[in-house]
C-alpha positions as CSV (number, residue, x, y, z in Angstrom):
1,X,-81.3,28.8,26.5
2,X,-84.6,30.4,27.7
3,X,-87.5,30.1,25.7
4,X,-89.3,33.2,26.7
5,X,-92.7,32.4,24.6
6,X,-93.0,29.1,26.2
7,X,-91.5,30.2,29.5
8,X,-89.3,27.0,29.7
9,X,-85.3,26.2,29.7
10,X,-84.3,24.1,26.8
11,X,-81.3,22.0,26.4
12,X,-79.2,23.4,23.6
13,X,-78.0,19.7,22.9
14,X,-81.0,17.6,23.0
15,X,-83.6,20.4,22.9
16,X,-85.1,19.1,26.6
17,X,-87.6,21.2,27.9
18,X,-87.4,22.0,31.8
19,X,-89.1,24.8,33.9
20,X,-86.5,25.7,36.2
21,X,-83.2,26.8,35.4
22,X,-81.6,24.6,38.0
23,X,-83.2,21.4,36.4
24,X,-81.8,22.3,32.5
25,X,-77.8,22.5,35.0
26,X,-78.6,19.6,36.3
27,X,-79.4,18.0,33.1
28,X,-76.1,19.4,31.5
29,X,-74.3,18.1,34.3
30,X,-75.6,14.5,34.5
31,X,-74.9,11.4,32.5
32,X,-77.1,12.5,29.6
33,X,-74.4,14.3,28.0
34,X,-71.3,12.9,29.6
35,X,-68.4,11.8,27.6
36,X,-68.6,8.3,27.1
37,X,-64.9,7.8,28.2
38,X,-65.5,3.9,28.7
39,X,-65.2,1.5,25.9
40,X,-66.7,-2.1,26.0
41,X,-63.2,-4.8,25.6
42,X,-65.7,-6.9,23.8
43,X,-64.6,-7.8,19.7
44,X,-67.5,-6.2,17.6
45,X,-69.5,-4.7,20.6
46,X,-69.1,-1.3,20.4
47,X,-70.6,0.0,23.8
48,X,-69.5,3.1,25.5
49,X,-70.2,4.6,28.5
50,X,-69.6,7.8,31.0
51,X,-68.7,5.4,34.0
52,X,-67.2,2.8,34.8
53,X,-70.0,1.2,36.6
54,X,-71.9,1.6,33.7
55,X,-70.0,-0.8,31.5
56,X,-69.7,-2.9,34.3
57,X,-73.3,-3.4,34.3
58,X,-72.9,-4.2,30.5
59,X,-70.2,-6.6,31.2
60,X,-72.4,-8.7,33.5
61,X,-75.2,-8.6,31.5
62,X,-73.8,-11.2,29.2
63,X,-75.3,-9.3,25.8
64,X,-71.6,-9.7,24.1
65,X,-68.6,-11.8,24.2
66,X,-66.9,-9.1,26.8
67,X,-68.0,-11.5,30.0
68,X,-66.8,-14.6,28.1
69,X,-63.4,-12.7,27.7
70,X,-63.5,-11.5,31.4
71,X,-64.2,-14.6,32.9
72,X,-61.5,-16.0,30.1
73,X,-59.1,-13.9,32.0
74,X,-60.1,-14.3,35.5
75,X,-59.8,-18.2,35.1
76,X,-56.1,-17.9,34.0
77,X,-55.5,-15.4,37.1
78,X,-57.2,-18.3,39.2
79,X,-54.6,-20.9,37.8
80,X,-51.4,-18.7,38.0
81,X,-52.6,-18.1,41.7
82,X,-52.8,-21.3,43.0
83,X,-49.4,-22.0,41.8
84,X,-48.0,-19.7,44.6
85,X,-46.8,-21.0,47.8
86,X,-47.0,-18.8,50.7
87,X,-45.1,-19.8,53.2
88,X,-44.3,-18.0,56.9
């Protein structure tokens, strides 16, 4: 919406102010308001995010027991691996 006394755009979600109309689509369009369709695998975490690189980067940075669990299940991968034989 245009807020004529001010002479600014403002988000109708988070009440942002911009000057240009361009910068209040590109607001709307970025992550500020994207559905947070990924969900943290940790037990009592709770995180969400709009990509998956984003709870990737929550992942790795160790601040719930999701990493513990990842590496859990990487490490049983590992084993069930090495018990193949390839042969040619």
């Amino acid at each position: 919406m245009y807020d004529a006394n001010a002479r600014l755009w403002v988000c109708w979600l988070c009440l942002k102010r911009m000057r240009h109309k361009g910068q209040l689509e590109q607001h709307l369009k970025g992550p500020a308001h994207a559905e947070k369709l990924f969900k943290c695998p940790g037990t009592a975490c709770g995180k969400e995010a709009s990509s998956l690189s984003g709870i990737m980067q929550h992942i790795e940075s160790q601040r719930c027991d999701a990493y513990d669990l990842a590496m859990g299940v990487m490490q049983q991968l590992e084993r069930k691996m090495s018990s193949f034989r390839i042969t040619g």
